[in-house]
C-alpha positions, 0 to 999 in steps of 0.5 A: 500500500505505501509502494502505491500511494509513494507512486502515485504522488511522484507520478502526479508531477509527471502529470500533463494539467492542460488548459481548457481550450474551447468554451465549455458550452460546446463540450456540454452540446456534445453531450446532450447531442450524443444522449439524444442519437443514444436515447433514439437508437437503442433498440425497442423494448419488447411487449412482453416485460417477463421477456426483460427477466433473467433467463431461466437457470438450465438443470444441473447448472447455478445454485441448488435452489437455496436462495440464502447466501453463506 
């Protein structure tokens, strides 16, 4: 743990800090712009919500039926 934390701080002085170039209302259109053509193309969800659930476990693989966990 000490060999990371003594790394880490002699590495942040090698550190490239950069100036911000540009106008921050640019980078916050690129965003918003990225989130819509996302949110339009993600593929439709199907009619029938137990579709959404897990599929149902294969005998003989996963757990014994035990729902606790040790």
């Amino acid at each position: 743990m000490a060999a990371a934390v003594r790394s880490f701080l002699l590495g942040s002085r090698l550190y490239r800090h950069q100036r911000p170039v540009g106008s921050p209302l640019t980078r916050i259109l690129q965003v918003v712009v990225a989130a819509w053509t996302k949110r339009t193309s993600v593929a439709a969800l199907p009619a029938n919500p137990s579709l959404l659930n897990e599929a149902v476990p294969v005998a003989g693989q996963g757990h014994s039926g035990d729902d606790r966990r040790r």
